[in-house]
N, C-alpha and C positions, 0 to 999 in steps of 0.2 A: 488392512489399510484401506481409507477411502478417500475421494479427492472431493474436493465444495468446489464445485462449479459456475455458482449462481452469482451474479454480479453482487446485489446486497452483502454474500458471505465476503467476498472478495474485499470492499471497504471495511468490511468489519474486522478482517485479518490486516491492516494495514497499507493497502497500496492509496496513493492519492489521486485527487480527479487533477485536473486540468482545465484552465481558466477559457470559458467562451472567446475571451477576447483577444488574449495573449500570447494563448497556449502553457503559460507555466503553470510549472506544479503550484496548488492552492494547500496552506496549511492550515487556515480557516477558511472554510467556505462559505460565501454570500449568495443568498438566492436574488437574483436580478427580479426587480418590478415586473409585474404583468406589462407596463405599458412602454416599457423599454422593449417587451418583442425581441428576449434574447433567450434562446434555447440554451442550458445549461448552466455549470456555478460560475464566478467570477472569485476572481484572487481581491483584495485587499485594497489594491492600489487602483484597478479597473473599476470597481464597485466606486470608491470615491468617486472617480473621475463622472462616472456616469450620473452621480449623484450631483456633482456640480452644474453638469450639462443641463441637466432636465430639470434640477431647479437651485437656478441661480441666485447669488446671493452673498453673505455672510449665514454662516453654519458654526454654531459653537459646539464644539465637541466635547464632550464630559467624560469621565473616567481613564484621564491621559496617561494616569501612572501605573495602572493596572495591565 
């Protein structure tokens, strides 16, 4: 018997990250822009938000049904 150690294995065996901004668990994960200046992934909902913030506007979203 042997144990995986290494953080990569660890994702890859299933545990989840954890949202830069919120702290919850992410079940898709968003890499935050370089110019957002945020270390780590973002959940779903953070990622929008931040998307609004830095740039405002109307935003049509496509593939709503999927």
């Amino acid at each position: 018997m042997f144990f995986i150690s290494s953080k990569k294995s660890k994702v890859a065996l299933g545990s989840s990250y954890k949202c830069a901004i919120c702290s919850e668990r992410t079940g898709t994960r968003y890499n935050p822009m370089k110019e957002w200046r945020i270390k780590g992934v973002l959940c779903g909902d953070c990622y929008s938000k931040q998307l609004h913030e830095y740039y405002p506007g109307d935003h049509v979203r496509v593939n709503k049904d999927l």
